[in-house]
N, CA, C and O atoms as a MOPAC input file, in Angstrom:
PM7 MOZYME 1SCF
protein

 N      0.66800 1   -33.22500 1    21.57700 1
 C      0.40400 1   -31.81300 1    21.44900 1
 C      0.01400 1   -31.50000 1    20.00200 1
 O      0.77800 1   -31.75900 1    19.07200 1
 N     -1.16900 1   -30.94700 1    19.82900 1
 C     -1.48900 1   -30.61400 1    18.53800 1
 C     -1.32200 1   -28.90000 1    18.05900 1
 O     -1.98800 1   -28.04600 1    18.64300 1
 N     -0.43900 1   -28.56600 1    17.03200 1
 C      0.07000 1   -27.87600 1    16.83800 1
 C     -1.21400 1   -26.29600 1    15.80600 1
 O     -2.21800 1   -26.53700 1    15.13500 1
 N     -0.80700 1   -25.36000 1    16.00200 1
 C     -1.93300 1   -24.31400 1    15.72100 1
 C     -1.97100 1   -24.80400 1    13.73400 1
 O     -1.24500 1   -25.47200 1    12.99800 1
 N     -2.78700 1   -24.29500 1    13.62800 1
 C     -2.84900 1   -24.52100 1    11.50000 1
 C     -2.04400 1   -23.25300 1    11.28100 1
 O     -2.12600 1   -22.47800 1    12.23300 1
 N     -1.46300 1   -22.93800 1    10.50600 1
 C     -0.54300 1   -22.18800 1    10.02700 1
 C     -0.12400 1   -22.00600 1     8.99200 1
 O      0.95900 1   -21.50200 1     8.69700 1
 N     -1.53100 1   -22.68200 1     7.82900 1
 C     -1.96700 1   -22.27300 1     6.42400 1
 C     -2.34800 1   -21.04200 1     6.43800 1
 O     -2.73000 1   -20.53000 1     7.49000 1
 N     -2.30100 1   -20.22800 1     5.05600 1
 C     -3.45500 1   -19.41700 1     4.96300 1
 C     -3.09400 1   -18.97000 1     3.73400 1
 O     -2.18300 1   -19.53300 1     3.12800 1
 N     -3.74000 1   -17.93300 1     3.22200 1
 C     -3.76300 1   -17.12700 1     1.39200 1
 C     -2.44200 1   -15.84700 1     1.49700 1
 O     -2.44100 1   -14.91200 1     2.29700 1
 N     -1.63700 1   -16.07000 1     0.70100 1
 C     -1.12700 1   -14.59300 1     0.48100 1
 C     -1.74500 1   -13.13600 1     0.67600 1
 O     -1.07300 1   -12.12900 1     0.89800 1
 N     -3.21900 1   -13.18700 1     0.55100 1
 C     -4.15200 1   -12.33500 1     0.79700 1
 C     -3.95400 1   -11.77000 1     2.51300 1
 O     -3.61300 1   -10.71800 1     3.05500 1
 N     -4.34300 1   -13.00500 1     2.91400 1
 C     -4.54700 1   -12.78200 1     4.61300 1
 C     -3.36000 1   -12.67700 1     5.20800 1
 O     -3.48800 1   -12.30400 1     6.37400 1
 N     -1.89900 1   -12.91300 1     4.77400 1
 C     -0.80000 1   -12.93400 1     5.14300 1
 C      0.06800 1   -11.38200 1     5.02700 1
 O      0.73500 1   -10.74600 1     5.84300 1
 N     -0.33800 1   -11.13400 1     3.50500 1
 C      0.06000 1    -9.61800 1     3.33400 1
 C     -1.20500 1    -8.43800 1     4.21000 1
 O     -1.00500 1    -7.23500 1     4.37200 1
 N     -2.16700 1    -9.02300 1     4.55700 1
 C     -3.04500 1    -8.06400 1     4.91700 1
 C     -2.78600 1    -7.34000 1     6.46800 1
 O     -3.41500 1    -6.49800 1     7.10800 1
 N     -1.83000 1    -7.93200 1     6.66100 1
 C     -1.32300 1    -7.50500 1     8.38200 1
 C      0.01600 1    -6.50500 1     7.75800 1
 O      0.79100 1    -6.05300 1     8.60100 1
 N      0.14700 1    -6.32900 1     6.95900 1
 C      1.62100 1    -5.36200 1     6.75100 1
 C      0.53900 1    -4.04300 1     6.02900 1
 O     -0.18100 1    -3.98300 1     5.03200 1
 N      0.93400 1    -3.01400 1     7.24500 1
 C      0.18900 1    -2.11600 1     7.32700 1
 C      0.89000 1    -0.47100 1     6.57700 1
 O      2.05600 1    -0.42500 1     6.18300 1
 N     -0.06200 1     0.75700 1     6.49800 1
 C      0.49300 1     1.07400 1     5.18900 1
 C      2.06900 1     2.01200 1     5.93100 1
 O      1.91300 1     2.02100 1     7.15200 1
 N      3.12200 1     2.57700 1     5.62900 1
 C      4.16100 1     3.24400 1     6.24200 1
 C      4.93300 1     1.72900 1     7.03200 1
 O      5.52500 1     1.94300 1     8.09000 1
 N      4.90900 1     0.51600 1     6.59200 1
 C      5.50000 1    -0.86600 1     7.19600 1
 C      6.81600 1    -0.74200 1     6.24300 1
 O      6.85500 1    -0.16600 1     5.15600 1
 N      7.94900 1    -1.45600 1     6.94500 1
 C      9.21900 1    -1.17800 1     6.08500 1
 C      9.22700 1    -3.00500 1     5.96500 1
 O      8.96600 1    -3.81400 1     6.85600 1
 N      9.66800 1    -3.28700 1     4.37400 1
 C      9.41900 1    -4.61500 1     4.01200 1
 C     11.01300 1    -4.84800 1     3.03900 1
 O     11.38200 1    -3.97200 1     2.25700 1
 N     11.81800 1    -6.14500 1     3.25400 1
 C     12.95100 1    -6.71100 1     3.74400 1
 C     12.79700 1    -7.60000 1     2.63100 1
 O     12.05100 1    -8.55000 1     2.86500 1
 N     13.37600 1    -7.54500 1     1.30000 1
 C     13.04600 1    -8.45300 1     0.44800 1
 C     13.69000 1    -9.27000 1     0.36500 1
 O     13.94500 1    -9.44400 1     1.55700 1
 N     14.40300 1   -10.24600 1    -0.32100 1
 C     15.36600 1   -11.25500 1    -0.47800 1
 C     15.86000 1   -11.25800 1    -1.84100 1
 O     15.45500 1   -10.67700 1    -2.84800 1
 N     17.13100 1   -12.29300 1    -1.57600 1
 C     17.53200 1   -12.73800 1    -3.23800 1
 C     18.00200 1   -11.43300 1    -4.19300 1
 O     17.98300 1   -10.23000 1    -3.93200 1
 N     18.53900 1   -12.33000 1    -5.70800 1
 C     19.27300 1   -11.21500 1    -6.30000 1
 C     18.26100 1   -11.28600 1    -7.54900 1
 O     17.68100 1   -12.25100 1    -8.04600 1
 N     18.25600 1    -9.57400 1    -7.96400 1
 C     17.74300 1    -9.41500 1    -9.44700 1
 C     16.68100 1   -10.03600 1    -9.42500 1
 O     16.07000 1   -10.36600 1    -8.40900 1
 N     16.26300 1   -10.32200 1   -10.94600 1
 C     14.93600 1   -10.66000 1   -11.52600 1
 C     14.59200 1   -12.25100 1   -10.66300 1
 O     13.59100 1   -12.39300 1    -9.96000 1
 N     15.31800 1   -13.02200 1   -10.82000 1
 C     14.74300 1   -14.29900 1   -10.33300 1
 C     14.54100 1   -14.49800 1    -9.42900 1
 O     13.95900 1   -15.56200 1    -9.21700 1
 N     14.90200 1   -13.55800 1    -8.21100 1
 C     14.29000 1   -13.66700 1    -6.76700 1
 C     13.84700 1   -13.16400 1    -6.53300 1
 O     13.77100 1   -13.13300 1    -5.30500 1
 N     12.98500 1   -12.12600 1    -7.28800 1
 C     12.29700 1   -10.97100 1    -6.80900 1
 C     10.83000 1   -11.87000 1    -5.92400 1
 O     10.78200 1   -13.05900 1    -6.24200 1
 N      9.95700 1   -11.51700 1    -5.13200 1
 C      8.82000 1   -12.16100 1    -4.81000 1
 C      7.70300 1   -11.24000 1    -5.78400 1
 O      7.13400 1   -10.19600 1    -5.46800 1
 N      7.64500 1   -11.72000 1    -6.58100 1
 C      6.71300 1   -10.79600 1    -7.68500 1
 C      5.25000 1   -10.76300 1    -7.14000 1
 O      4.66600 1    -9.68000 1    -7.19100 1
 N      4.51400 1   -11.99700 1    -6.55100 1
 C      3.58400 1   -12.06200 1    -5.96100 1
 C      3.64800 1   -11.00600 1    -4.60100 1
 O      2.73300 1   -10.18300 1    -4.63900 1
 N      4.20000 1   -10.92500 1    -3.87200 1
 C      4.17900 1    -9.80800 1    -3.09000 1
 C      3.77800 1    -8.88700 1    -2.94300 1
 O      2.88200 1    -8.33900 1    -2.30300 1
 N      5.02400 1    -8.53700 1    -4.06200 1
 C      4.64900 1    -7.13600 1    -4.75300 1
 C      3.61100 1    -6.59000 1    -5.50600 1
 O      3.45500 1    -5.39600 1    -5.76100 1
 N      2.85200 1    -7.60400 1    -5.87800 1
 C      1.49400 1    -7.33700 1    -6.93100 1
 C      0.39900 1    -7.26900 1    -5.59800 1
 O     -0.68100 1    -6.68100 1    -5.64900 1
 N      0.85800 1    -7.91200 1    -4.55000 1
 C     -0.52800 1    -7.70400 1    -3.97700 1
 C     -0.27900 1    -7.04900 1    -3.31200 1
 O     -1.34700 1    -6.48700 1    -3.06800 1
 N      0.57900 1    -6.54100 1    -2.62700 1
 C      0.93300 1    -4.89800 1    -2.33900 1
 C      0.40600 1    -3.72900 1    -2.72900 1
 O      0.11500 1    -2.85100 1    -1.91800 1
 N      0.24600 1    -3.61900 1    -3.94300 1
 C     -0.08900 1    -3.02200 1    -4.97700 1
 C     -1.32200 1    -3.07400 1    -4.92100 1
 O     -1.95700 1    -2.03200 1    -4.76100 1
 N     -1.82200 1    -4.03600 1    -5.01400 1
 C     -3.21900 1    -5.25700 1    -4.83700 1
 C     -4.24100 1    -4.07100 1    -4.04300 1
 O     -5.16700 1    -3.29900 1    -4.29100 1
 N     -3.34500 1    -4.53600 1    -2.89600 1
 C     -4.50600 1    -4.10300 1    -1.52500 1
 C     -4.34300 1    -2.54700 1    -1.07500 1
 O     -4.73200 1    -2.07000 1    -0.00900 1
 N     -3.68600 1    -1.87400 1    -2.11800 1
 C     -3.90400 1    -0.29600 1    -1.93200 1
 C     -2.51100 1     0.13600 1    -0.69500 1
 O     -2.52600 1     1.30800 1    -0.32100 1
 N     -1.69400 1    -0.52600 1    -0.27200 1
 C     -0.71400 1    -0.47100 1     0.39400 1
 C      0.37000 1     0.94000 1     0.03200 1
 O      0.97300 1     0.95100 1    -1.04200 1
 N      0.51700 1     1.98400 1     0.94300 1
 C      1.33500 1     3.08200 1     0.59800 1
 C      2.47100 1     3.57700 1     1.86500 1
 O      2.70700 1     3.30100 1     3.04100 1
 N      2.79000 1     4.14200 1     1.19200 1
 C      4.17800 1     4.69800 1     1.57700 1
 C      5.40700 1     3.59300 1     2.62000 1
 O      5.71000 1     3.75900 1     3.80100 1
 N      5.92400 1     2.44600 1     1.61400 1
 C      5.95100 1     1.37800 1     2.56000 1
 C      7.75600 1     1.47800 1     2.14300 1
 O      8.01400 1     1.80200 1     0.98400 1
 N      8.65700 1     1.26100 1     2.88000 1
 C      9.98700 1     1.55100 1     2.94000 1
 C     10.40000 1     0.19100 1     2.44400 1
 O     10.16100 1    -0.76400 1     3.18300 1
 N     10.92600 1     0.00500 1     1.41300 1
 C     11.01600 1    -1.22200 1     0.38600 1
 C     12.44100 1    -1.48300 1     0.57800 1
 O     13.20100 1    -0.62400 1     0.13000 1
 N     13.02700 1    -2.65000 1     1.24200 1
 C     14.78200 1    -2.92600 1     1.17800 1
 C     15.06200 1    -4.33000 1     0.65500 1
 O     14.76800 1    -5.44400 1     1.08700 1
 N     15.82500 1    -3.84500 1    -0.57700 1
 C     15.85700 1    -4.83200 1    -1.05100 1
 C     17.65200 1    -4.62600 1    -1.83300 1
 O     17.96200 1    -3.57800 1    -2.40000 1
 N     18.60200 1    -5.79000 1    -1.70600 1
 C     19.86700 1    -5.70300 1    -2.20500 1
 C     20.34100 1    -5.09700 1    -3.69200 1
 O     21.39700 1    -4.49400 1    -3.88800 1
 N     19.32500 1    -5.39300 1    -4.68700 1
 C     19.50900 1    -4.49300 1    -5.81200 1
 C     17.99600 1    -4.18600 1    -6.20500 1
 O     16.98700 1    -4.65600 1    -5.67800 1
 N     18.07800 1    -3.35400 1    -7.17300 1
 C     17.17700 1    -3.11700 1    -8.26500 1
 C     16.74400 1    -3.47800 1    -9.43100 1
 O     17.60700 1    -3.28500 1   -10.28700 1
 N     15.35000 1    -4.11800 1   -10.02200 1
 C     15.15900 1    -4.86500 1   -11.10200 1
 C     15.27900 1    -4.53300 1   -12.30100 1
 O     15.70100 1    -3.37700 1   -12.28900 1
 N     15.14700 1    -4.89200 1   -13.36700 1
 C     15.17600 1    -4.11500 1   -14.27700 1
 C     13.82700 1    -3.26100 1   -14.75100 1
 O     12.71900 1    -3.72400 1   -14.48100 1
 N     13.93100 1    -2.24900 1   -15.32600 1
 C     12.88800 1    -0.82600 1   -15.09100 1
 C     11.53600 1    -1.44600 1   -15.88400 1
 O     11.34300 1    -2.14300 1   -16.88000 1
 N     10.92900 1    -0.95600 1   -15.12600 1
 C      9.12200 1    -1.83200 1   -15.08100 1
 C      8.83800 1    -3.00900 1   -14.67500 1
 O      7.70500 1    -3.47400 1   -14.80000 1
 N     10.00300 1    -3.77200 1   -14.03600 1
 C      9.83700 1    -5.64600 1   -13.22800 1
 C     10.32200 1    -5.30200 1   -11.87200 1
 O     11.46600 1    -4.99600 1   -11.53400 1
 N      8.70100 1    -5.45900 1   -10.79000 1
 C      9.41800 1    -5.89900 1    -9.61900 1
 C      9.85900 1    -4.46900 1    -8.61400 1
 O      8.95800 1    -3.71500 1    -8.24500 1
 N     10.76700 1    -4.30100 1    -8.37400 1
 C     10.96100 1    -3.11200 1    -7.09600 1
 C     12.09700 1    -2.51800 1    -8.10300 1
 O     13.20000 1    -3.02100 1    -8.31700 1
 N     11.53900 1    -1.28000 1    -8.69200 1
 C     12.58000 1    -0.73500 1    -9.70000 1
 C     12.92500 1     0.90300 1    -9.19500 1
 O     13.73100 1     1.58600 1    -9.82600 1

């Protein structure tokens, strides 16, 4: 059985989380933040999106 490809770009991966999508972050503080995420979030014009995440970064890094 040959299995589907299930590569692809952060691009095409974030591009299915649509805008008012509630997004489930992980990890603690600065070092787990997914910073890439979040930049392309940002990136692709993405709004009003319900952000949960266990704490808060420090002010101007990340989901503050």
């Amino acid at each position: 059985m040959t299995l589907p490809y299930k590569r692809g770009t952060i691009e095409e991966a974030i591009s299915v989380i649509g805008n008012g999508a509630s997004v489930m972050l992980g990890c603690f503080g600065v070092p787990g933040t997914p910073f890439c995420l979040t930049r392309e979030l940002v990136r692709q014009g993405r709004r009003e999106l319900t952000m949960i995440k266990n704490d808060a970064n420090e002010a101007g890094m990340g989901v503050d």
